[in-house]
Short mmCIF file of the C-alpha atoms (twelve columns), coordinates in Angstrom:
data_MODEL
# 
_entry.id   MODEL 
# 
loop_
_atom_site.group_PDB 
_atom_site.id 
_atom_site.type_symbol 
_atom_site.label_atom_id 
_atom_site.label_alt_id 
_atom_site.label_comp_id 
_atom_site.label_asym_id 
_atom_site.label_seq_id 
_atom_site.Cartn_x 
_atom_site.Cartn_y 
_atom_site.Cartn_z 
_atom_site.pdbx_PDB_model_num 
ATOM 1  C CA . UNK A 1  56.572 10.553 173.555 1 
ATOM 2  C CA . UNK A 2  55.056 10.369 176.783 1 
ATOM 3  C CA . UNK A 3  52.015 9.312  177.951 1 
ATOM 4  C CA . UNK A 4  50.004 12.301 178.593 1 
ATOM 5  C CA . UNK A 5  46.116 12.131 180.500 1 
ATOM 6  C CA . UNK A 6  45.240 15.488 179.657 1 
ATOM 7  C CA . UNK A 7  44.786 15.130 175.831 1 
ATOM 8  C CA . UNK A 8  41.102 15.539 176.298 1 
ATOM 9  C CA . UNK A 9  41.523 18.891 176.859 1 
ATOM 10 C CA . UNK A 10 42.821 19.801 173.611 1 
ATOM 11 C CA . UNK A 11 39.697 21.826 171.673 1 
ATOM 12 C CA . UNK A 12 39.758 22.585 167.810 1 
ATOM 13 C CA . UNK A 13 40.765 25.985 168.433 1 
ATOM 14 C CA . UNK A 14 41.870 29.142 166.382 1 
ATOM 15 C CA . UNK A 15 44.467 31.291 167.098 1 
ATOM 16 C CA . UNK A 16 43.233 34.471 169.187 1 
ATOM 17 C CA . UNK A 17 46.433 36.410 167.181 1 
ATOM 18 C CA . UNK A 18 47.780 36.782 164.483 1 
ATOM 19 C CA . UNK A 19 49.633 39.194 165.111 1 
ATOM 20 C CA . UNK A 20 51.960 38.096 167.865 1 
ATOM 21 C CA . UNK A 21 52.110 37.954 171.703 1 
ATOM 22 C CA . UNK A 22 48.510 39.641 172.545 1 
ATOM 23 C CA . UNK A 23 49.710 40.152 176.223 1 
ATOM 24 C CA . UNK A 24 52.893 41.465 175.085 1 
ATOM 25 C CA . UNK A 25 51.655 43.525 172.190 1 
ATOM 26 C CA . UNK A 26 49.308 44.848 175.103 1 
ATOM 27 C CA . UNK A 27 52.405 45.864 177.627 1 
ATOM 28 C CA . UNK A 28 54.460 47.056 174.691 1 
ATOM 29 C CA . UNK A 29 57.041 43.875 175.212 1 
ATOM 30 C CA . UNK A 30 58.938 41.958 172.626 1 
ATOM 31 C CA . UNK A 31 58.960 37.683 172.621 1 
ATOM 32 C CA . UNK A 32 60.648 35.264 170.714 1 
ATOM 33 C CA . UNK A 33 58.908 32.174 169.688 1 
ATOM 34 C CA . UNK A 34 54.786 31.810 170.181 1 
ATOM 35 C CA . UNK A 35 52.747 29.272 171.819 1 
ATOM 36 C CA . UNK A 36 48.871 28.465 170.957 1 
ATOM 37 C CA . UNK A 37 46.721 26.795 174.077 1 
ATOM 38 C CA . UNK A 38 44.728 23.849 172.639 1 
ATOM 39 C CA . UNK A 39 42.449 24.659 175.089 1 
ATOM 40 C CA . UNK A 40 41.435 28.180 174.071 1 
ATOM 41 C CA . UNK A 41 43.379 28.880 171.160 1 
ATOM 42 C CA . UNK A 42 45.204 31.904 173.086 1 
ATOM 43 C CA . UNK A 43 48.256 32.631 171.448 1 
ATOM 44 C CA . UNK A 44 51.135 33.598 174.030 1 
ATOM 45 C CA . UNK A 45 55.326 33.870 174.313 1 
ATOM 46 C CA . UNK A 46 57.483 31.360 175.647 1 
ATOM 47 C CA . UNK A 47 59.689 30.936 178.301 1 
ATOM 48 C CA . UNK A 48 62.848 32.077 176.294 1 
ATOM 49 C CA . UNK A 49 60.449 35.546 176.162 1 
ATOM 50 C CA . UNK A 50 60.816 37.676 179.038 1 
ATOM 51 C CA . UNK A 51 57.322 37.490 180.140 1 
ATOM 52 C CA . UNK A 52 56.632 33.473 179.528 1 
ATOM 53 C CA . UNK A 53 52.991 34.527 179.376 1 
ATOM 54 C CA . UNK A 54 52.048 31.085 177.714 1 
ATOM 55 C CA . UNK A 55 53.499 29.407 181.068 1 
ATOM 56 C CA . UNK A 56 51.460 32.229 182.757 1 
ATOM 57 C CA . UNK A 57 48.711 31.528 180.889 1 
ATOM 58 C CA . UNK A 58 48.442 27.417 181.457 1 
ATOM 59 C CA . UNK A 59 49.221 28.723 185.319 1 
ATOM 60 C CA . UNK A 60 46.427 30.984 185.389 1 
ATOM 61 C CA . UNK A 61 43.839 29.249 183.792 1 
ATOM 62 C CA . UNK A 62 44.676 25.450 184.286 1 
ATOM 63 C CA . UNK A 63 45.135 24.870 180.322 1 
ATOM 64 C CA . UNK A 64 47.491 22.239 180.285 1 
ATOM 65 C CA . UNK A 65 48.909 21.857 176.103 1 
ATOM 66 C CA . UNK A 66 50.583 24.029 174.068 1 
ATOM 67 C CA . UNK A 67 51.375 24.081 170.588 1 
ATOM 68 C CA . UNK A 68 54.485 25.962 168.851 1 
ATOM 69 C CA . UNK A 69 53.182 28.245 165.996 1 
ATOM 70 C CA . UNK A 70 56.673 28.970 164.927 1 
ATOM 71 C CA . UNK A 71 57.102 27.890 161.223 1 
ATOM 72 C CA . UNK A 72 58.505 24.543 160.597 1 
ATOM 73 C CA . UNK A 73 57.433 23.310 164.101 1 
ATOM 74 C CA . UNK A 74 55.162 20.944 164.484 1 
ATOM 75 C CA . UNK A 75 55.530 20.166 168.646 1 
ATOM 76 C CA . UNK A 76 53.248 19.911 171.432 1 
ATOM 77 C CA . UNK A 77 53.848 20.172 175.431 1 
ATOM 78 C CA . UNK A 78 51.524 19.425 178.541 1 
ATOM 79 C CA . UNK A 79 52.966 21.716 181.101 1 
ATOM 80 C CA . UNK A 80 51.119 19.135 184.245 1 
ATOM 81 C CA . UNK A 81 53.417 16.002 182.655 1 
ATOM 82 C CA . UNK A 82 56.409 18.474 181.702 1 
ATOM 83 C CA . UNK A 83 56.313 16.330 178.409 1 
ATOM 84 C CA . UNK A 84 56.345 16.665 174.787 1 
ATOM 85 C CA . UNK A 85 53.051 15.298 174.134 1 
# 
């Protein structure tokens, strides 16, 4: 893994969801796989999804790690290092 300097942001967070996509269940969208800041605990779509709102997200509010929340995955990535983290 690479060495990441943002790991100080990561919070002990809960999910905002649990439902799904909050901005897409908002707009009526569909996504694919999830993503969960460890900043804020906002749970969000991925790039694969047509509205990438956890990219969004980290863009919008600076919140650089994600986590997957997909079943089975146990990943993180810092989208300022573009690394798996």
């Amino acid at each position: 893994m690479t060495t990441c300097g943002h790991l100080d942001q990561i919070r002990d967070v809960s999910p905002d969801s649990d439902e799904g996509c909050g901005d897409c269940l908002a707009i009526g969208s569909r996504w694919v796989h999830l993503r969960m800041c460890l900043s804020c605990g906002h749970v969000a779509c991925c790039d694969s999804s047509p509205n990438r709102h956890a990219t969004a997200h980290a863009g919008a509010t600076g919140h650089p790690i994600v986590r997957s929340v997909e079943p089975g995955e146990d990943w993180r990535w810092c989208y300022v290092d573009q690394a798996l983290v």
